[in-house]
Each structure stands twice: as structure tokens, then as C-alpha cells.
Backbone as XML, in Angstrom:
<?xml version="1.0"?>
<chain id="A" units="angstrom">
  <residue number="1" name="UNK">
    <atom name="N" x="33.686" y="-46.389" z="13.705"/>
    <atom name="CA" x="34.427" y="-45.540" z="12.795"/>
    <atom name="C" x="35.816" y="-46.142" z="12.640"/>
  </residue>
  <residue number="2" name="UNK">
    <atom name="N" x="36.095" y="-46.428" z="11.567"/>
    <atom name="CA" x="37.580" y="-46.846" z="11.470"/>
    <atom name="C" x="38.795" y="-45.572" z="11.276"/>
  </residue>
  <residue number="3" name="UNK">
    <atom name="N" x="39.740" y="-46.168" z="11.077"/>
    <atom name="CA" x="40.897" y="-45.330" z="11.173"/>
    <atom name="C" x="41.225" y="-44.437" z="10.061"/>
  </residue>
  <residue number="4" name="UNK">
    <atom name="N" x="40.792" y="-44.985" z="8.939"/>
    <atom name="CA" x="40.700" y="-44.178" z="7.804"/>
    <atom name="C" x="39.933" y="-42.927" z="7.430"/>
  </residue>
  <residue number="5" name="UNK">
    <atom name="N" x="38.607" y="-43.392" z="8.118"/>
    <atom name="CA" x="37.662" y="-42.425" z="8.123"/>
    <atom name="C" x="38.048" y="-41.362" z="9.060"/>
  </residue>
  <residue number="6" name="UNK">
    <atom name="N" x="38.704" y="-41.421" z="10.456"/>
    <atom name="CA" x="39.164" y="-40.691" z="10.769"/>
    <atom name="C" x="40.174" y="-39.251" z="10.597"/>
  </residue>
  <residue number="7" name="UNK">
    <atom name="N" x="40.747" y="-40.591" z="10.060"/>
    <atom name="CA" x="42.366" y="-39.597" z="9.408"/>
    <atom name="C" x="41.676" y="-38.576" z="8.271"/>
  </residue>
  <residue number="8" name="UNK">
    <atom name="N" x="40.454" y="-38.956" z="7.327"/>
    <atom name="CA" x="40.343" y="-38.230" z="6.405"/>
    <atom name="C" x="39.554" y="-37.234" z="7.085"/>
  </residue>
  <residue number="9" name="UNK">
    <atom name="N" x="38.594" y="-37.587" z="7.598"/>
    <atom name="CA" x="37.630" y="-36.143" z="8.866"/>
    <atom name="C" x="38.783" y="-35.245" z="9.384"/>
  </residue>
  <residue number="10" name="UNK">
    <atom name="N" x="39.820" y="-35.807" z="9.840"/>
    <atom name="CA" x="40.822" y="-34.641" z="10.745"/>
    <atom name="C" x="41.573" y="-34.123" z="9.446"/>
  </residue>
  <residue number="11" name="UNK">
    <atom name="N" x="42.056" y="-34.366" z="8.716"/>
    <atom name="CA" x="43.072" y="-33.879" z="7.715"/>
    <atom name="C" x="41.981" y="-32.900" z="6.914"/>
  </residue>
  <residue number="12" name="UNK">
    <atom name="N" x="40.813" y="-33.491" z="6.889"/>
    <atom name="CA" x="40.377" y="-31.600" z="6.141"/>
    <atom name="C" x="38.800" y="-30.878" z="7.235"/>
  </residue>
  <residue number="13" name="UNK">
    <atom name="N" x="38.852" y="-31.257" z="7.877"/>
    <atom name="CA" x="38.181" y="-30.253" z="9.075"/>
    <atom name="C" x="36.908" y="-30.136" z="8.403"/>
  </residue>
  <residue number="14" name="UNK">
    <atom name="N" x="36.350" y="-29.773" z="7.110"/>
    <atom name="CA" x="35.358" y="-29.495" z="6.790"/>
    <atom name="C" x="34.781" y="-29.973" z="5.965"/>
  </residue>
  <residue number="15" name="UNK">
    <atom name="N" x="33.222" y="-30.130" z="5.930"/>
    <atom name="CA" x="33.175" y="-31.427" z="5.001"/>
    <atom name="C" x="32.696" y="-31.186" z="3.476"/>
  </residue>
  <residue number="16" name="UNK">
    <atom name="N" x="32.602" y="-31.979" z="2.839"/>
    <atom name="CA" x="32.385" y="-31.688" z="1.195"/>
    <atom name="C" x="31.945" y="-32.730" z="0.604"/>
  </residue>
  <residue number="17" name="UNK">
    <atom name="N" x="30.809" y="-32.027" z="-0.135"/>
    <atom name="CA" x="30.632" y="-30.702" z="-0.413"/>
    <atom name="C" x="29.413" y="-29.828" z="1.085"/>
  </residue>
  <residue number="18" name="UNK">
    <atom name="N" x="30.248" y="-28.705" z="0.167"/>
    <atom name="CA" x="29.009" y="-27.780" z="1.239"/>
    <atom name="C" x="30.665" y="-27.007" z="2.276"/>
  </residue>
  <residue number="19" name="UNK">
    <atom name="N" x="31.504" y="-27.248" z="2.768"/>
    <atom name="CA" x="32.447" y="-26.832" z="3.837"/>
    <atom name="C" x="32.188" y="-26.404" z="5.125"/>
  </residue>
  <residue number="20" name="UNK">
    <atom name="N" x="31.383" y="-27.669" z="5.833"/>
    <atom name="CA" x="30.145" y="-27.222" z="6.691"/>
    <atom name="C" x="31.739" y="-27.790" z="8.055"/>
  </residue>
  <residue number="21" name="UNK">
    <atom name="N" x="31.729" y="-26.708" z="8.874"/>
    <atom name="CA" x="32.670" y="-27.458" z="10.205"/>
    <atom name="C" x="31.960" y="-28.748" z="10.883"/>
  </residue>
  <residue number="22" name="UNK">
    <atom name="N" x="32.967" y="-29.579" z="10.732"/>
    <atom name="CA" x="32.875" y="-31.387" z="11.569"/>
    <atom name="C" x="33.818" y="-30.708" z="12.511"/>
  </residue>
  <residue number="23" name="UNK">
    <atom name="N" x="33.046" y="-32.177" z="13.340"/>
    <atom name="CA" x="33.829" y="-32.369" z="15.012"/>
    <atom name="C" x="33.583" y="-34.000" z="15.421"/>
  </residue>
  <residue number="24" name="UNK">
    <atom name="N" x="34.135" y="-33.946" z="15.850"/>
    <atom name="CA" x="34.571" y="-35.637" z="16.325"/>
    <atom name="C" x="33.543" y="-35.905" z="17.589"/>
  </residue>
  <residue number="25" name="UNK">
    <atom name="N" x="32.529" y="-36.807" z="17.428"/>
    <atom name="CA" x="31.579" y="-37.276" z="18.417"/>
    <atom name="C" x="32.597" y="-38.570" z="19.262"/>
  </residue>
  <residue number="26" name="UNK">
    <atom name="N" x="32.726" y="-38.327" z="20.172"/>
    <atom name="CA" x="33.547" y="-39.291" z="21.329"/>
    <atom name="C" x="32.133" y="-40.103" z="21.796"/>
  </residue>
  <residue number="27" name="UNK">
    <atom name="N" x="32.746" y="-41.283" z="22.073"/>
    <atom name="CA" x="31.958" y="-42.526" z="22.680"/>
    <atom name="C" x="30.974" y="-41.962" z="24.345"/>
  </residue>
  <residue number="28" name="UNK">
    <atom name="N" x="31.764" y="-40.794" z="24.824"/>
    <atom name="CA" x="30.820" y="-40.607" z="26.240"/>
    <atom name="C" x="30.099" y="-39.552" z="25.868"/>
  </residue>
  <residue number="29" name="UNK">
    <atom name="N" x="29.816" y="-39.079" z="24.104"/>
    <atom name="CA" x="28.978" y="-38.102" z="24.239"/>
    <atom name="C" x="29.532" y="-36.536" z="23.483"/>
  </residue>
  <residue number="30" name="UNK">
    <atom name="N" x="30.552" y="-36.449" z="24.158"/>
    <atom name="CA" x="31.254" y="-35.487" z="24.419"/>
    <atom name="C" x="31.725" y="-34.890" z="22.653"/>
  </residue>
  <residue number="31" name="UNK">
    <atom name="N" x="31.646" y="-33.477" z="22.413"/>
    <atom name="CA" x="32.444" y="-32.715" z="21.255"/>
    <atom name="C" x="34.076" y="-32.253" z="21.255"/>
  </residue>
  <residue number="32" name="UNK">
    <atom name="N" x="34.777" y="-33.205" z="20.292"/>
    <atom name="CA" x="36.018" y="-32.880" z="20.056"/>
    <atom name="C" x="36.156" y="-32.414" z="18.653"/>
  </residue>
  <residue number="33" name="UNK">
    <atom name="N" x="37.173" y="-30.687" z="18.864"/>
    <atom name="CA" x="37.314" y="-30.165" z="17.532"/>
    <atom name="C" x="37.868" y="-30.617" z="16.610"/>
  </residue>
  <residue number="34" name="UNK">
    <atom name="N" x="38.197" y="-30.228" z="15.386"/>
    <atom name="CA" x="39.072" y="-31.303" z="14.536"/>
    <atom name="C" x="40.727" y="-30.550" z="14.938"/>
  </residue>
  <residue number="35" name="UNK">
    <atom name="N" x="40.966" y="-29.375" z="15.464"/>
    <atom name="CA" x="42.099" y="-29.174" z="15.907"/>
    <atom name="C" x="42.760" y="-30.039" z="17.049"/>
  </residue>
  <residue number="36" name="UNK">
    <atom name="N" x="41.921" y="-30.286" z="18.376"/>
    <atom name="CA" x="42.558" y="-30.976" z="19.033"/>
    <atom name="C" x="42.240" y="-32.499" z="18.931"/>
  </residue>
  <residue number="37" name="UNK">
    <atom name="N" x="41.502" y="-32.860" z="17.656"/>
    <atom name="CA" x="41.185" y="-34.083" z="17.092"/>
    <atom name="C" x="42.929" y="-33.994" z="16.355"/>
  </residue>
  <residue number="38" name="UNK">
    <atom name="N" x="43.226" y="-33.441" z="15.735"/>
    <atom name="CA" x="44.757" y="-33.215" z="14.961"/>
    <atom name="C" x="45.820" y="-33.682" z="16.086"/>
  </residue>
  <residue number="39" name="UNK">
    <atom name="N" x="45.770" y="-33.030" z="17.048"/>
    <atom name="CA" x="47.290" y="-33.031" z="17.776"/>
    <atom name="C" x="46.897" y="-34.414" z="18.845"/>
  </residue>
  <residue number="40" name="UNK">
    <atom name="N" x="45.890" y="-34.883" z="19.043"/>
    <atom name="CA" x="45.682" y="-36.015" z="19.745"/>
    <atom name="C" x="45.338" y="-36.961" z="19.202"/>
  </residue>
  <residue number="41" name="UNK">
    <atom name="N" x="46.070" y="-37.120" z="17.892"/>
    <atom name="CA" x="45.653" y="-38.224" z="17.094"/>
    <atom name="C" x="46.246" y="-39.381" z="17.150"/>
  </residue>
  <residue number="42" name="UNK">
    <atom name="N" x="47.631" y="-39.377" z="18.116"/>
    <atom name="CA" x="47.469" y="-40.862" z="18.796"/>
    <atom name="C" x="46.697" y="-41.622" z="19.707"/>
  </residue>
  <residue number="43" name="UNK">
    <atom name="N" x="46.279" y="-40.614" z="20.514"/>
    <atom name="CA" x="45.432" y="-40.897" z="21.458"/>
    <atom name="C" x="44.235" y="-41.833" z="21.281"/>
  </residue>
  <residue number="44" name="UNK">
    <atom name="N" x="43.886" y="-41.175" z="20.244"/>
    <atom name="CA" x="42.761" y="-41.185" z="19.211"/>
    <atom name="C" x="42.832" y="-42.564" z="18.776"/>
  </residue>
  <residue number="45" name="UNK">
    <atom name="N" x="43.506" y="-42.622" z="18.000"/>
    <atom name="CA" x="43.801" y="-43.875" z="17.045"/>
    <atom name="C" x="44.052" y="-44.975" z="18.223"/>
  </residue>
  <residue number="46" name="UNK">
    <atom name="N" x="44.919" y="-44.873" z="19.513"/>
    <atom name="CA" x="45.009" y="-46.042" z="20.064"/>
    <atom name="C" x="43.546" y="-46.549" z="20.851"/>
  </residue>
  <residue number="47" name="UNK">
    <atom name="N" x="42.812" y="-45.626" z="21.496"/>
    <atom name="CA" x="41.639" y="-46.165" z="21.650"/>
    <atom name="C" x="40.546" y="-46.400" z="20.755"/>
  </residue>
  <residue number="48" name="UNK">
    <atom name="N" x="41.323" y="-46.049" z="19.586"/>
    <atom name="CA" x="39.615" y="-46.805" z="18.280"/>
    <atom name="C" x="40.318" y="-47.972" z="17.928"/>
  </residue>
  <residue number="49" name="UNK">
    <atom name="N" x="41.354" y="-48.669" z="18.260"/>
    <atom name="CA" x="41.865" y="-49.356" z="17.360"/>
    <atom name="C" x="42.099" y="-51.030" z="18.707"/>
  </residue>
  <residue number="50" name="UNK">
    <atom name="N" x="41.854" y="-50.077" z="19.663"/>
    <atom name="CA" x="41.867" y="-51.646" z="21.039"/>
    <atom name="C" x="40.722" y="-51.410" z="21.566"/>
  </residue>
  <residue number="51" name="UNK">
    <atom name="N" x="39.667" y="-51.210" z="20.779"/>
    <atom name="CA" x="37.993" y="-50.413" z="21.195"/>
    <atom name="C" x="38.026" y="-50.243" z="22.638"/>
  </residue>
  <residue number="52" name="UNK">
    <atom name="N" x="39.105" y="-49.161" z="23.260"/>
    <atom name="CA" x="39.025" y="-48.826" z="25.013"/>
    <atom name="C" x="37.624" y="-48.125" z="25.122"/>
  </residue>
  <residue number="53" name="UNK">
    <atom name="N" x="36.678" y="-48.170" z="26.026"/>
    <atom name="CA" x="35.861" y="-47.196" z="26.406"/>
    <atom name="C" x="36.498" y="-46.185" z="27.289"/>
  </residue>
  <residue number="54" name="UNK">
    <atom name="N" x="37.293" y="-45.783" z="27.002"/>
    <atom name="CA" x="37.808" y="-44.408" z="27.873"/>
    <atom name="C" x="37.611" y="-43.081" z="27.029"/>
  </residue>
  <residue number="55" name="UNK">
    <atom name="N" x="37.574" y="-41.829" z="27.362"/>
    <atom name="CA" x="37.102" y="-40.426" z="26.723"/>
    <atom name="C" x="37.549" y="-40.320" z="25.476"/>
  </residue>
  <residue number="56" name="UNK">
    <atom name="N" x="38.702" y="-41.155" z="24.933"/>
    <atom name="CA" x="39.301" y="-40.711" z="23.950"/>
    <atom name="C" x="38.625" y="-41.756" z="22.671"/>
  </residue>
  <residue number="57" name="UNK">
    <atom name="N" x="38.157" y="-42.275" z="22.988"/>
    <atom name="CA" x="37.019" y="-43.302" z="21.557"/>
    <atom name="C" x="36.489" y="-42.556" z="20.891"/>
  </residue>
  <residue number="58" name="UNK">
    <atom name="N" x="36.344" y="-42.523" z="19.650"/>
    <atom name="CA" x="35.873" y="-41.739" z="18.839"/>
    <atom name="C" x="34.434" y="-42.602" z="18.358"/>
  </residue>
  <residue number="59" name="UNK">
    <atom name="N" x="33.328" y="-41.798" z="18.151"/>
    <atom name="CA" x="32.088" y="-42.549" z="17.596"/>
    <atom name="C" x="31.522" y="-42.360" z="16.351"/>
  </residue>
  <residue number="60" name="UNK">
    <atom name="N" x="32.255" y="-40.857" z="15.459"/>
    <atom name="CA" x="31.972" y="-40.885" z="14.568"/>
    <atom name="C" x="32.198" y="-39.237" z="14.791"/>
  </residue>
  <residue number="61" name="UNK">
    <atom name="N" x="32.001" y="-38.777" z="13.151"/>
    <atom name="CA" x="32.396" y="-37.269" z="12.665"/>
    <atom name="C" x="30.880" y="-36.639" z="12.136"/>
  </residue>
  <residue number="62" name="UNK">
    <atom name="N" x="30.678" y="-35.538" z="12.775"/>
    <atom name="CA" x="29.548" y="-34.567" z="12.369"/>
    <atom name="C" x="29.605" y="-33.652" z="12.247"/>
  </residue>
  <residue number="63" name="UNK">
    <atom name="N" x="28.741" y="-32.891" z="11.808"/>
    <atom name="CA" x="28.358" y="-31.242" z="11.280"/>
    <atom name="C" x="27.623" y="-30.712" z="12.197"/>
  </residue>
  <residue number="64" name="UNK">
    <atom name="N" x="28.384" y="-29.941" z="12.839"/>
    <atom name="CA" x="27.353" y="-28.687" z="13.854"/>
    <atom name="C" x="26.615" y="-27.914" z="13.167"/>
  </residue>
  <residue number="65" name="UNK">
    <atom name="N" x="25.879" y="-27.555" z="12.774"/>
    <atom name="CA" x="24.483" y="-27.134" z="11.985"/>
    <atom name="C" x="23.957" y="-26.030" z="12.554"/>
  </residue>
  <residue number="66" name="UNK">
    <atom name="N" x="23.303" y="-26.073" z="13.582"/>
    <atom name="CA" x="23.023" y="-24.917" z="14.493"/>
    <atom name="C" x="23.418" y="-24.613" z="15.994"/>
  </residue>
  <residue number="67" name="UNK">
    <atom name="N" x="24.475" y="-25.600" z="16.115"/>
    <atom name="CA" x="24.418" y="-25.280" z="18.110"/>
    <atom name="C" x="25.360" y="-23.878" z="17.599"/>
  </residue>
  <residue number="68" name="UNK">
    <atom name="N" x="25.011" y="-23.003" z="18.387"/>
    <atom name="CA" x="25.801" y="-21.384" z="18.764"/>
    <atom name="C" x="26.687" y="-21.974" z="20.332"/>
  </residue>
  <residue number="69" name="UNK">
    <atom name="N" x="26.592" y="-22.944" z="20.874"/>
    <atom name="CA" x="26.799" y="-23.117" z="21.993"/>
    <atom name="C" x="27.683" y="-24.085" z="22.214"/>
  </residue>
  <residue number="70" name="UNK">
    <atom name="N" x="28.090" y="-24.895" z="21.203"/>
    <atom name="CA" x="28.828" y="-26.065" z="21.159"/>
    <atom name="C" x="30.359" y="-26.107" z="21.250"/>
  </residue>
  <residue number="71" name="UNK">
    <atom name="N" x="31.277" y="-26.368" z="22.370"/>
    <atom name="CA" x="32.496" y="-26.110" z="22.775"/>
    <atom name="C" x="32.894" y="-27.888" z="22.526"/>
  </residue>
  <residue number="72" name="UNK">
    <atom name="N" x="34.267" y="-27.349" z="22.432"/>
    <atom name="CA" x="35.257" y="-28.837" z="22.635"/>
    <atom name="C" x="35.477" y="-29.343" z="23.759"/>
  </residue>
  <residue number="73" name="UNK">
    <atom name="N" x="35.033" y="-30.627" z="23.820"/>
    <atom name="CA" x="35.335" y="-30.981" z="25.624"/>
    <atom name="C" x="37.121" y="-31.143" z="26.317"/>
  </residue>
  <residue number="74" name="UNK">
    <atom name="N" x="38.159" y="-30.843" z="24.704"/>
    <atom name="CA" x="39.286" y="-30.814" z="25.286"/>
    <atom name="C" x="39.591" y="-29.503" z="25.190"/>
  </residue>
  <residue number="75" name="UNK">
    <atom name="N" x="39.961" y="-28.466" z="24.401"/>
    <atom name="CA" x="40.201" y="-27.063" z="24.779"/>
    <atom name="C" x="39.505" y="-26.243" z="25.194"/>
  </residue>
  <residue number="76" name="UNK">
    <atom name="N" x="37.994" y="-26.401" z="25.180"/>
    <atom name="CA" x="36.855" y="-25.629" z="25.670"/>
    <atom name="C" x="36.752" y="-24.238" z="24.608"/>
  </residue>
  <residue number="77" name="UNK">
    <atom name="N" x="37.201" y="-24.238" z="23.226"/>
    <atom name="CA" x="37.018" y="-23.069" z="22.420"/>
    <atom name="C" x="35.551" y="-23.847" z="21.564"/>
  </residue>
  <residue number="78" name="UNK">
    <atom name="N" x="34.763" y="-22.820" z="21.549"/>
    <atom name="CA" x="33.256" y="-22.803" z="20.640"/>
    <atom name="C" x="33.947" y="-23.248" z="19.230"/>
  </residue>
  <residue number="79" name="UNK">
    <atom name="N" x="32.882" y="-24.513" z="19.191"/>
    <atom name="CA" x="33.268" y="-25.246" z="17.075"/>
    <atom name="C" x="31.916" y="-24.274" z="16.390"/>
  </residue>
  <residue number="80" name="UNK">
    <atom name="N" x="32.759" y="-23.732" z="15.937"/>
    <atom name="CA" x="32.178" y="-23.121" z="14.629"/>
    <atom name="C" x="30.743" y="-23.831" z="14.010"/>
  </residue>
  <residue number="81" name="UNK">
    <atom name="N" x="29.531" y="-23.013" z="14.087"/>
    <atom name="CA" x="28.521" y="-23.387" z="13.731"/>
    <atom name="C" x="27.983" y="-23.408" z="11.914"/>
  </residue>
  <residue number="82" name="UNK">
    <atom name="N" x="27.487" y="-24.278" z="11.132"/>
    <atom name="CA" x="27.064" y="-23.675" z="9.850"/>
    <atom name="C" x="26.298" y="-22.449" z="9.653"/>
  </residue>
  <residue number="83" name="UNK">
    <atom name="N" x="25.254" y="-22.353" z="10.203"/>
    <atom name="CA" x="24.403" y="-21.215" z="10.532"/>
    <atom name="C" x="23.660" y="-20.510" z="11.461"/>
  </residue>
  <residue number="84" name="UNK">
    <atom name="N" x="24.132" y="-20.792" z="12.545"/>
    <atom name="CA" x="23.641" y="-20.142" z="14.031"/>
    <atom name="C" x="24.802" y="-19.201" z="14.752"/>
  </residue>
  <residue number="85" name="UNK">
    <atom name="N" x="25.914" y="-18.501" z="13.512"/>
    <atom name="CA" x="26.239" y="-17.503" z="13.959"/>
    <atom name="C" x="26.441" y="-16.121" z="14.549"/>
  </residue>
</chain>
């Protein structure tokens, strides 16, 4: 995922068409919201950009669809599902 693609996933949170909530797939797996994808966006950017394998690599941006169960691995608040509310 490059840096661009990033910046545009975090700057509008939801995707289009459709305004379905994205979240940031990290390299170990792990779900980051696009809020604390926002405020850790140096973080962010310095490990996609010196490809670190440390927690903060980003692997790409998706649509939670149905998890009811799906939390952020940095604030631990539930990402908003499309339809398993």
C-alpha cells in the first residue's frame, strides 16, 4: 500500500461508493480504525515508507462487512460493521 492510498483511506473513513466503514489491515494481522489510523499517521507513514515489520505497517484498507465483533487493536473501541448491527 503506498502512501497515497493511505492518506486517501484515512482522510475519508468510508468508502465510495456505498459509505461502507474501512479500517486499516496492519502487516501482523491486526484491525486499526481510521480514527486512530488519523492521529498515528506518522507512525504509520514511517513504517510503510522504510517497509519496518513492526505493528505499525500497514497492509492495506478494508470494509468490515459483517464482523459485530471487530475492535481496533489500538483503542480497543468496536469498528462499525456494514450490516451485522
Amino acid at each position: 500500500m503506498n502512501s497515497i492510498e493511505l492518506r486517501n483511506a484515512i482522510r475519508s473513513k468510508f468508502a465510495w461508493p456505498g459509505g461502507y466503514p474501512m479500517f486499516v489491515t496492519m502487516i501482523d494481522g491486526e484491525a486499526l480504525c481510521m480514527d486512530c489510523a488519523r492521529v498515528e499517521y506518522r507512525q504509520i507513514a514511517r513504517a510503510n515508507r522504510g517497509n519496518l515489520r513492526d505493528g505499525w505497517r500497514p497492509e492495506g484498507v478494508d470494509i468490515n462487512w459483517e464482523d459485530s465483533e471487530l475492535c481496533c487493536c489500538h483503542c480497543g473501541e468496536r469498528i462499525e460493521s456494514a450490516y451485522a448491527d
